[in-house]
C-alpha positions in Angstrom: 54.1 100.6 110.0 57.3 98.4 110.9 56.6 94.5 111.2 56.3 93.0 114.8 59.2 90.2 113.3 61.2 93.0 112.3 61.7 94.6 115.5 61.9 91.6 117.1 64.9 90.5 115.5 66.3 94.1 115.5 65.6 93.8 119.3 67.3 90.6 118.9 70.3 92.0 117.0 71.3 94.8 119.3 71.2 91.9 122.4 74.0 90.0 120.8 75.3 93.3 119.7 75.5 95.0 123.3 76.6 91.0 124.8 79.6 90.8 121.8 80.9 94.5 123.2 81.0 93.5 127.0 82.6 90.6 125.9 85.0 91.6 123.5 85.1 95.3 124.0 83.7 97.8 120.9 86.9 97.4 118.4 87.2 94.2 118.5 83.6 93.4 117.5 83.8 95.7 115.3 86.8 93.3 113.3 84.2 90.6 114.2 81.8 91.9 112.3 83.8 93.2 109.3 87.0 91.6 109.3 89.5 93.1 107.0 91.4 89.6 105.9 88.8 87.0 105.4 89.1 85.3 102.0 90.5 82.5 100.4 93.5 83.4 98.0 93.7 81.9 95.0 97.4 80.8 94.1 99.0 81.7 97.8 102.5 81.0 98.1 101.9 79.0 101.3 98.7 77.7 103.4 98.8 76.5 106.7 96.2 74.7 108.1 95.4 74.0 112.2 91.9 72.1 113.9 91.7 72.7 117.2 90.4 70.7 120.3 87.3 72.9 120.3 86.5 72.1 116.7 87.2 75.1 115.1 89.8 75.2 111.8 91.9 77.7 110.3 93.4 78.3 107.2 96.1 81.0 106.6 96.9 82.0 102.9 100.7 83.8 102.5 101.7 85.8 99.7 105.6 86.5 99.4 107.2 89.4 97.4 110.8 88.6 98.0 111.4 87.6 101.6 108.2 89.5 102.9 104.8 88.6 103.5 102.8 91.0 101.2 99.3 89.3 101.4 97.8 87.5 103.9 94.4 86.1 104.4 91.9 83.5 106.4 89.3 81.2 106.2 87.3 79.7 109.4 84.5 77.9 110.4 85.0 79.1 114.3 83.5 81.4 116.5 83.9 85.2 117.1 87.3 84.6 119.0 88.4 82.6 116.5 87.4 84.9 113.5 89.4 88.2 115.1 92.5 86.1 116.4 92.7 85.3 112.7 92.3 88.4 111.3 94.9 89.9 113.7 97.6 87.0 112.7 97.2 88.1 109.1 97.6 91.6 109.6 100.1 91.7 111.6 101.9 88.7 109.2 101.8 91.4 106.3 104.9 93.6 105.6 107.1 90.7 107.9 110.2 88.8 106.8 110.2 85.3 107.9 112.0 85.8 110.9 109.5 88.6 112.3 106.3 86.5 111.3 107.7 83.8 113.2 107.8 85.3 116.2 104.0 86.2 116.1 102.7 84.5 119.7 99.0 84.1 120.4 99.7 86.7 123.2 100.8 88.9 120.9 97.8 88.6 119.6 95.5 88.6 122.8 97.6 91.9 123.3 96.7 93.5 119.8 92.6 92.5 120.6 93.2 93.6 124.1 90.0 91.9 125.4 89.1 88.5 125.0 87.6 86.0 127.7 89.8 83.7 129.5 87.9 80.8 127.9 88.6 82.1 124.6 91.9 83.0 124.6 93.1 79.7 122.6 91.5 80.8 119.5 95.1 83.4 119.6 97.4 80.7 120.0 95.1 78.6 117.6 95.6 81.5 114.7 99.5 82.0 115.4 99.5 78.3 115.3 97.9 78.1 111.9 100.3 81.1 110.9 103.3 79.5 111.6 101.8 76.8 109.9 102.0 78.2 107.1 104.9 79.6 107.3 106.4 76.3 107.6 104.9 75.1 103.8 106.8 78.4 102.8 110.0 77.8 104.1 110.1 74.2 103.3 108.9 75.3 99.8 111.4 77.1 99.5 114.2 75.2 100.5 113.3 72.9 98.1 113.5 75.0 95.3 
């Protein structure tokens, strides 16, 4: 016999579930739910670090092997938007010289998550913003060196 809180909260579950994929579309809440980059590295090369005007923050770890990015992850204390726009930045950072990170745009990001609400659409611009961030510490790093 199932428990009356049970299937209320599963009832609950597939609401938000169902609301995130008319939102978002079904591949991107998928990354929302189980996003592939979400960690804190210990002993990154590089961290950059963003707050936005809506509150949210973003870290960006880098890991360099030679001139290319060959690790990247986040942390966040956003929302969904903010969460996938992250986790896109990072893997499309990985593999990248320098030069090819830094032309990572939040539209190219937007583009990558292909559907994301208007009012969201800053989180992108929030996570290439935190990536080139990051990228910054590196190359300042490293000119130093």
């Amino acid at each position: 016999m199932s428990d009356p809180l049970d299937s209320l909260l599963s009832e609950i579950q597939m609401k938000c579930d169902n609301t995130a994929v008319d939102m978002f579309g079904k591949e991107t809440t998928i990354r929302w739910k189980n996003p592939s980059f979400a960690a804190t590295m210990e002993n990154p090369d590089a961290i950059g670090e963003v707050k936005g005007t809506c509150g949210d923050s973003i870290k960006i770890f880098l890991l360099f092997e030679g001139d290319k990015i060959s690790e990247a992850s986040f942390s966040t204390d956003g929302c969904g938007a903010t969460i996938v726009s992250s986790d896109v930045a990072c893997e499309l950072a990985i593999g990248n010289n320098i030069d090819k990170a830094s032309e990572i745009g939040g539209e190219e990001i937007i583009e990558v998550l292909g559907k994301i609400p208007e009012d969201k659409r800053h989180c992108a611009h929030l996570a290439s913003s935190a990536l080139q961030d990051a990228l910054g510490v590196w190359l300042n790093r490293s000119s130093n060196s």
